[in-house]
C-alpha positions as YAML, in Angstrom:
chain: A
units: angstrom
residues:
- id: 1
  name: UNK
  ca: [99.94, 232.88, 277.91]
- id: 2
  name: UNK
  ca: [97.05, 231.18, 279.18]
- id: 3
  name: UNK
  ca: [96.95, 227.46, 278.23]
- id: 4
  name: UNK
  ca: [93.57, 225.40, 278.03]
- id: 5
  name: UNK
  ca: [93.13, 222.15, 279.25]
- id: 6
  name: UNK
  ca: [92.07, 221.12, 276.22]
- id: 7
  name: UNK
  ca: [95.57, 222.59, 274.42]
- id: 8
  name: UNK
  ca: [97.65, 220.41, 276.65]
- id: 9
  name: UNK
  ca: [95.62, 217.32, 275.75]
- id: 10
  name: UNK
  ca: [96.51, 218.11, 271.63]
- id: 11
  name: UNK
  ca: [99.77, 218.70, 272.77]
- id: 12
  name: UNK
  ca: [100.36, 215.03, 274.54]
- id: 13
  name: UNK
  ca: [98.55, 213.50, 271.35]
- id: 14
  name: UNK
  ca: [100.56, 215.26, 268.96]
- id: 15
  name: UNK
  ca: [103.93, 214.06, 271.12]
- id: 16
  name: UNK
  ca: [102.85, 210.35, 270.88]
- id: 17
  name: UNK
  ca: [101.89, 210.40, 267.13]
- id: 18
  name: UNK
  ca: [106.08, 212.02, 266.60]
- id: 19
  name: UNK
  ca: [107.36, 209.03, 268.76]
- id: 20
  name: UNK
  ca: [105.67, 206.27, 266.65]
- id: 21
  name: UNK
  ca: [106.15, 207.85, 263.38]
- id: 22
  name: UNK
  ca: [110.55, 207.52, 264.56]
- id: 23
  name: UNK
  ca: [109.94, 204.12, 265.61]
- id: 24
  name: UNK
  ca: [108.15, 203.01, 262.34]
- id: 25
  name: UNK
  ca: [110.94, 204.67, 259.96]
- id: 26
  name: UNK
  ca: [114.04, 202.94, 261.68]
- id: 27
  name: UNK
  ca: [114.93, 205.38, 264.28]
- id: 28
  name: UNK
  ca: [116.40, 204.14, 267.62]
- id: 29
  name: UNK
  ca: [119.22, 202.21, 268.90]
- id: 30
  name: UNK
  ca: [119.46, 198.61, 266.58]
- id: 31
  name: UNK
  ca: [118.89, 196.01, 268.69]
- id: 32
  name: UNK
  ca: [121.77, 193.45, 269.98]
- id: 33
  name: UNK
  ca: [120.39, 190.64, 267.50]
- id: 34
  name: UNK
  ca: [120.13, 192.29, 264.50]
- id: 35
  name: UNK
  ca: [123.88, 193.42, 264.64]
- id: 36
  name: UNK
  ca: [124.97, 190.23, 265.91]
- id: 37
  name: UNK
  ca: [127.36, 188.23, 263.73]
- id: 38
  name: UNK
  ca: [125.74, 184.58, 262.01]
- id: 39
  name: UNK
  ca: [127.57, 182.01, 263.34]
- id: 40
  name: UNK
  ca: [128.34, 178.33, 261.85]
- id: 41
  name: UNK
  ca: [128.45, 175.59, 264.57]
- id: 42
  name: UNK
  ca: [131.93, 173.38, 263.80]
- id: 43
  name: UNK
  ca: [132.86, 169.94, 265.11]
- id: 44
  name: UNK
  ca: [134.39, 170.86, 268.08]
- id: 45
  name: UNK
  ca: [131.13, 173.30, 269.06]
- id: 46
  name: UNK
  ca: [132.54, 176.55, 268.57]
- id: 47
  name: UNK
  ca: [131.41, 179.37, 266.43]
- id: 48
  name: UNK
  ca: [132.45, 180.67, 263.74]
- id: 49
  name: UNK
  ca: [131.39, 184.17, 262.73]
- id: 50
  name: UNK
  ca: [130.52, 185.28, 259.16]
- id: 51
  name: UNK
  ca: [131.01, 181.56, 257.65]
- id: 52
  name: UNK
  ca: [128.64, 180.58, 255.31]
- id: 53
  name: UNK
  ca: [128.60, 176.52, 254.06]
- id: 54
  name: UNK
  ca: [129.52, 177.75, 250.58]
- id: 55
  name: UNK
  ca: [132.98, 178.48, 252.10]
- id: 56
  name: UNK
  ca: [133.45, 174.89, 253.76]
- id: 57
  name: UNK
  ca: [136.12, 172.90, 251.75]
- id: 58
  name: UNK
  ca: [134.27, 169.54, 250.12]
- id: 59
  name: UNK
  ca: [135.82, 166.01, 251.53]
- id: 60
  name: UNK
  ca: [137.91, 164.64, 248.62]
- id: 61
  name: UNK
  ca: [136.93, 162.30, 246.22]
- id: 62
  name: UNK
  ca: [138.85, 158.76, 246.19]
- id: 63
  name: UNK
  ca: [139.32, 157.09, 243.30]
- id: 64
  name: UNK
  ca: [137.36, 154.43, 242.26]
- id: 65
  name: UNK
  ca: [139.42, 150.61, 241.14]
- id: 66
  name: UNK
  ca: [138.56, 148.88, 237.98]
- id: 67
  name: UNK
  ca: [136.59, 145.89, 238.68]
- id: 68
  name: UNK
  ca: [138.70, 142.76, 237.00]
- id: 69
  name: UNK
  ca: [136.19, 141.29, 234.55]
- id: 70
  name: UNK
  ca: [134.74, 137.90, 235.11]
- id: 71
  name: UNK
  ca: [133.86, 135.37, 232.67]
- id: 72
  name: UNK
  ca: [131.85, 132.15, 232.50]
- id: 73
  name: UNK
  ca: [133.85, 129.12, 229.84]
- id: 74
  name: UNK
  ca: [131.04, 127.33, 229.36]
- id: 75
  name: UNK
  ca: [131.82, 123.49, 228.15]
- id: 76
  name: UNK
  ca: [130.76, 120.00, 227.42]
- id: 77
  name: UNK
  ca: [132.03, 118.74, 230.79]
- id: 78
  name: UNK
  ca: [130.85, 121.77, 232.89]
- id: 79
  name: UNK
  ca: [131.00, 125.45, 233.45]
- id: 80
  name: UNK
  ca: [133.77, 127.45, 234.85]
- id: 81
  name: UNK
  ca: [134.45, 130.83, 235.77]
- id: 82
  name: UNK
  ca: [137.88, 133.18, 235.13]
- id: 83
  name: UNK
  ca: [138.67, 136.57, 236.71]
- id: 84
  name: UNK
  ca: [140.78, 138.54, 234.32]
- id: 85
  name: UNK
  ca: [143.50, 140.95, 235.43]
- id: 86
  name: UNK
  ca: [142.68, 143.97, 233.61]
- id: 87
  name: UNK
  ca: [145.03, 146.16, 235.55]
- id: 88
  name: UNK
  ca: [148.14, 143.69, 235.29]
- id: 89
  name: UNK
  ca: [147.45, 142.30, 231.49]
- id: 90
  name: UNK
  ca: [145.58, 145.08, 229.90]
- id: 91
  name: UNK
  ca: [146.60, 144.59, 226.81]
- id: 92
  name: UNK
  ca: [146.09, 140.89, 226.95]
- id: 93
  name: UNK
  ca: [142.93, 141.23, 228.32]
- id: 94
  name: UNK
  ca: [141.40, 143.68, 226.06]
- id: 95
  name: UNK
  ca: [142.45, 141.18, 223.04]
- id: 96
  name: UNK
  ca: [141.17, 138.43, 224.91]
- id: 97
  name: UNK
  ca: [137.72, 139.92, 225.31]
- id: 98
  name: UNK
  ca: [137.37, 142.50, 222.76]
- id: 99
  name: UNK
  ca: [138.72, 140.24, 219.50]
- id: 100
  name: UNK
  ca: [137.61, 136.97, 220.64]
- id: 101
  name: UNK
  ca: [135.36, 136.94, 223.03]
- id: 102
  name: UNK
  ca: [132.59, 139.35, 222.13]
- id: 103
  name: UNK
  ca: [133.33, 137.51, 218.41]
- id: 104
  name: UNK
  ca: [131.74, 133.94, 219.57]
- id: 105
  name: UNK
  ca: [135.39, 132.50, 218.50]
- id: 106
  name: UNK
  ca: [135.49, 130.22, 221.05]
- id: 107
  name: UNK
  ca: [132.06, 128.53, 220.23]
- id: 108
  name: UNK
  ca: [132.78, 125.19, 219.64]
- id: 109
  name: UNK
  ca: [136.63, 125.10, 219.93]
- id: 110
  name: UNK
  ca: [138.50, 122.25, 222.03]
- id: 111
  name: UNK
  ca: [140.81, 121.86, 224.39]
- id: 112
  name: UNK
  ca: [143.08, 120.14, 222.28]
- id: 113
  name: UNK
  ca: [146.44, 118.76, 224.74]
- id: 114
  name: UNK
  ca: [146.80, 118.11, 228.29]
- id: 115
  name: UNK
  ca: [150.09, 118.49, 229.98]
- id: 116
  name: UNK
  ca: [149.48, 115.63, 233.24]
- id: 117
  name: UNK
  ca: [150.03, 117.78, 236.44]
- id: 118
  name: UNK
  ca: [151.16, 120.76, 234.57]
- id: 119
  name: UNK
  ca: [148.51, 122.65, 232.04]
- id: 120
  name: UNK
  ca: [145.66, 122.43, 230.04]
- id: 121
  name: UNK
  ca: [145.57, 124.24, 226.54]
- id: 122
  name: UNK
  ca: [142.57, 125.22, 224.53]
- id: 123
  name: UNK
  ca: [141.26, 128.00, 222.69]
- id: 124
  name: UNK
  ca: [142.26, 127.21, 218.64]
- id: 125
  name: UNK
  ca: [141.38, 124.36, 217.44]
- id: 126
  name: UNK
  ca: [137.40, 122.76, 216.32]
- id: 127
  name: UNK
  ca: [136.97, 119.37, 216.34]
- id: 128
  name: UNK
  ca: [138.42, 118.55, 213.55]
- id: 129
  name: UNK
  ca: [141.47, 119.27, 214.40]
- id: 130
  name: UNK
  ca: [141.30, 122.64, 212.15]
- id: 131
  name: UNK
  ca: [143.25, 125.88, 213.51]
- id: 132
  name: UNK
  ca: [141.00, 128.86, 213.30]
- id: 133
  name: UNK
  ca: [142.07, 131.68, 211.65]
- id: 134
  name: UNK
  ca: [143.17, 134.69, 214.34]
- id: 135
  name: UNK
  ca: [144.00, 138.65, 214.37]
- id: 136
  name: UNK
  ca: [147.14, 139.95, 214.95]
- id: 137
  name: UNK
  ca: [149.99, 138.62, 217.25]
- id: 138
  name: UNK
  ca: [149.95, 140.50, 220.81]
- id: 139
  name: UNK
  ca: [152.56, 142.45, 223.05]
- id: 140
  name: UNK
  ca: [154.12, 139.52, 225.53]
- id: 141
  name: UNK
  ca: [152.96, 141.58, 229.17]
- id: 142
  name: UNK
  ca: [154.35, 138.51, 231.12]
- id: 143
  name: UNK
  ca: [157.08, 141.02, 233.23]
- id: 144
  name: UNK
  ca: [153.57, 142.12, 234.79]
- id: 145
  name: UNK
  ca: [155.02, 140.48, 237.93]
- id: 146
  name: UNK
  ca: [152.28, 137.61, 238.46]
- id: 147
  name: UNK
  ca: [152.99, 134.11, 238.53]
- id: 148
  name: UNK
  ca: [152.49, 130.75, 236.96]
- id: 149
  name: UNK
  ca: [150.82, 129.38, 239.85]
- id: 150
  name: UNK
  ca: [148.01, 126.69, 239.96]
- id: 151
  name: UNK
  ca: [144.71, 127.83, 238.74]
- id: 152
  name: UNK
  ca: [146.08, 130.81, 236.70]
- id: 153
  name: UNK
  ca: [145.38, 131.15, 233.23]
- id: 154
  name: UNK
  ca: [148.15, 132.37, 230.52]
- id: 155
  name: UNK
  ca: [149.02, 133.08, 226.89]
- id: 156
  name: UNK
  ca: [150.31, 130.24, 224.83]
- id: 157
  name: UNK
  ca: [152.83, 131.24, 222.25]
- id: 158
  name: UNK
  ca: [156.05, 130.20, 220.38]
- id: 159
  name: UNK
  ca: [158.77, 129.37, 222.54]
- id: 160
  name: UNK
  ca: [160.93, 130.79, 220.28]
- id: 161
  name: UNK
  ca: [158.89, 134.31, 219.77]
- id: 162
  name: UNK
  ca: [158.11, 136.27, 222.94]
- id: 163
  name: UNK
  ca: [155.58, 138.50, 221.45]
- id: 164
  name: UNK
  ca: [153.32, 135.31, 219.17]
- id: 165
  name: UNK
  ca: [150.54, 134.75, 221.38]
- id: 166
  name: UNK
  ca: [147.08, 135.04, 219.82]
- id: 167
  name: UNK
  ca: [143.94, 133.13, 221.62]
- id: 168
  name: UNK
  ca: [145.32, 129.96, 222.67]
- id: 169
  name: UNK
  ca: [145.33, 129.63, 226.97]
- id: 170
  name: UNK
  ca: [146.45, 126.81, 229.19]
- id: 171
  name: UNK
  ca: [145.25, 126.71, 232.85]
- id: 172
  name: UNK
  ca: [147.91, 125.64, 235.14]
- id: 173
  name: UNK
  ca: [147.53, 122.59, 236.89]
- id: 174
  name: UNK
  ca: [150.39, 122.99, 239.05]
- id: 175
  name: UNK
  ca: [152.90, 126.08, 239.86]
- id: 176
  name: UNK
  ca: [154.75, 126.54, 237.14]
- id: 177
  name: UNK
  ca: [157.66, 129.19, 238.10]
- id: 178
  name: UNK
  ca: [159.86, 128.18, 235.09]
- id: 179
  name: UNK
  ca: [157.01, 129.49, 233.04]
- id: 180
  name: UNK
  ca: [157.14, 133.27, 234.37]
- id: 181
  name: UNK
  ca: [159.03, 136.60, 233.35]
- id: 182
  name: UNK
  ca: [163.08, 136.30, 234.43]
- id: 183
  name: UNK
  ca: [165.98, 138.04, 234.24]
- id: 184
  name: UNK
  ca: [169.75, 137.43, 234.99]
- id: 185
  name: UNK
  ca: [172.94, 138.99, 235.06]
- id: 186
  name: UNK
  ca: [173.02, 140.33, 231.19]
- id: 187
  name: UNK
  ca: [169.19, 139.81, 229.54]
- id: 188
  name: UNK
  ca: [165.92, 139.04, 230.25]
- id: 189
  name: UNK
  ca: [163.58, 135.92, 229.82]
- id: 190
  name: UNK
  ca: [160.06, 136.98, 228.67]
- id: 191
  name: UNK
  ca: [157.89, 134.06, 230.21]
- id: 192
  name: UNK
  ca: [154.21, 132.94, 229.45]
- id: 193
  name: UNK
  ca: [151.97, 136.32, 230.53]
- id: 194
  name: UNK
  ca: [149.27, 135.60, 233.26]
- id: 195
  name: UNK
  ca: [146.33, 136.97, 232.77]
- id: 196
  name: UNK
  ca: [143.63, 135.35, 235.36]
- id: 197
  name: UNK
  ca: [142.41, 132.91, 236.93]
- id: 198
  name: UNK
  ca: [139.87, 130.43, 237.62]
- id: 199
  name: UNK
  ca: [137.88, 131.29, 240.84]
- id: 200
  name: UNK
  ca: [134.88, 129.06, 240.75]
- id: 201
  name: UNK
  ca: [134.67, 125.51, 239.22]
- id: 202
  name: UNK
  ca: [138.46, 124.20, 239.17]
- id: 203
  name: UNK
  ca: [137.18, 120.76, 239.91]
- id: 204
  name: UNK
  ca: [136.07, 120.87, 236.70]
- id: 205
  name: UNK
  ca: [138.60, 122.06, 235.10]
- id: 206
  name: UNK
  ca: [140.46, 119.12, 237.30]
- id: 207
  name: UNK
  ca: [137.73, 116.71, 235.74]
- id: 208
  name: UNK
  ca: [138.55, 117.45, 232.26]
- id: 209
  name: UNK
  ca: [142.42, 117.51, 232.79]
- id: 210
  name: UNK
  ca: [141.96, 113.76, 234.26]
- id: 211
  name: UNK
  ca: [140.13, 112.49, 231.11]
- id: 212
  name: UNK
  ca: [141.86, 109.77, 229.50]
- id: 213
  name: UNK
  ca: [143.42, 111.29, 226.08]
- id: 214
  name: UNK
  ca: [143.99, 110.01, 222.50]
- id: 215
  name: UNK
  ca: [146.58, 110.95, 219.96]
- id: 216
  name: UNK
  ca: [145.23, 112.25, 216.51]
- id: 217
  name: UNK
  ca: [148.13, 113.81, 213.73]
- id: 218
  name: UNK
  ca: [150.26, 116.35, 215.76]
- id: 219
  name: UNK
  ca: [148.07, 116.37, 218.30]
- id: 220
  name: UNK
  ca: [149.60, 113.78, 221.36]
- id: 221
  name: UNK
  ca: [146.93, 114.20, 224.56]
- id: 222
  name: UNK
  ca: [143.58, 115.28, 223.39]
- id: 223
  name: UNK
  ca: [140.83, 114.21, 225.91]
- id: 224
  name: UNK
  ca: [139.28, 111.87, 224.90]
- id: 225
  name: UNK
  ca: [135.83, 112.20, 224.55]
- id: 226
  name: UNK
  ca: [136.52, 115.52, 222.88]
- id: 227
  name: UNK
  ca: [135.86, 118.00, 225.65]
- id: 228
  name: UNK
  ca: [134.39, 121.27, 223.65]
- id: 229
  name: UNK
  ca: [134.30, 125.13, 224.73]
- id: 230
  name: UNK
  ca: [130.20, 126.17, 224.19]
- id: 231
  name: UNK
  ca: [130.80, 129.49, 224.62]
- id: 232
  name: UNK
  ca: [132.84, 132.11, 226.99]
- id: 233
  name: UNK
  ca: [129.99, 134.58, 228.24]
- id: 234
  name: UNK
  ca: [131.03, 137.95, 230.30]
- id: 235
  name: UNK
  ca: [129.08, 138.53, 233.14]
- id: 236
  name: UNK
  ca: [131.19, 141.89, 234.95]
...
């Protein structure tokens, strides 16, 4: 067969138009990178094949503590201010701020005995001497394990019934062990329950529990002037 120069050229053209139509529909070897694995750089600087950051465990989440509240006592002879142990005294806390508090029953009451070196009591009485009227009587929490120590505030109650306590407080002046939760070979003492203390302004509280005092009817060491709760505000 006799084969024209120009038949050999159509022949090399058609060759080159079959090699680009293989290498435009996939044909061919793959290439190293596109079967290479995806890697995930770690810590240490390794790979690690096939790991995508959906599969990475999250850190764990740590729980958050209650902030203790804080409130302001804001009175005749100055302003103090009383962190309240939510987490030891919940239940005394939550009647303390819930049923009196956020009710304004405080405004205008007096503290109405002093205890020299021991306590000052408030939190029931107006001026006059008159006992306000309060909700129900509250579960004594005083085995909470906290103490009677200076600057702590607690419940007062009756002596005779643990569980009496209503809105009536005394600030301790002094440690006052005798006062807290004991028990002994065959029962248990409930004591007066702790529920906060003061942590700014205890020279005024000081100031007020120095006072000079009066006796009026029952009543044997009221300060005297008066010294009169404004208000108890919650600030946290």
């Amino acid at each position: 067969m006799h084969i024209t120069r120009l038949t050999l050229l159509g022949l090399a053209l058609g060759a080159l138009i079959l090699a680009a139509w293989l290498s435009g529909c996939g044909g061919g070897a793959p290439s190293p990178a596109a079967s290479a694995p995806t890697a995930i750089a770690t810590p240490d600087g390794a790979g690690s094949p096939n790991v995508t950051p959906a599969s990475v465990p999250a850190a764990p989440v740590k729980p958050v503590k209650p902030v203790d509240p804080i409130v302001v006592v804001h009175t005749t002879a100055g302003d103090f201010q009383m962190q309240l142990f939510a987490e030891k005294s919940p239940a005394t806390v939550d009647n303390f701020l819930t049923n009196y508090v956020s009710r304004g029953f405080y405004d205008e009451t007096i503290f109405h005995h002093i205890e020299p070196g021991s306590m000052l009591i408030g939190g029931g009485y107006t001026a006059d001497l008159q006992a306000k009227p309060t909700r129900t009587a509250i579960y004594n929490e005083s085995r909470n394990g906290l103490s009677n120590r200076r600057g702590t505030i607690a419940m007062i109650r009756d002596p005779e019934q643990p569980h009496s306590a209503t809105t009536q407080f005394f600030i301790n002046l002094a440690d006052n062990p005798t006062l807290d939760y004991k028990t002994n070979e065959t029962n248990e003492i409930l004591g007066y329950c702790v529920f906060g203390e003061v942590v700014a302004g205890m020279e005024v509280v000081e100031r007020i529990a120095s006072a000079p005092t009066a006796a009026q009817g029952d009543f044997a060491r009221i300060p005297s002037p008066q010294v009169a709760i404004r208000s108890i505000e919650r600030i946290r």
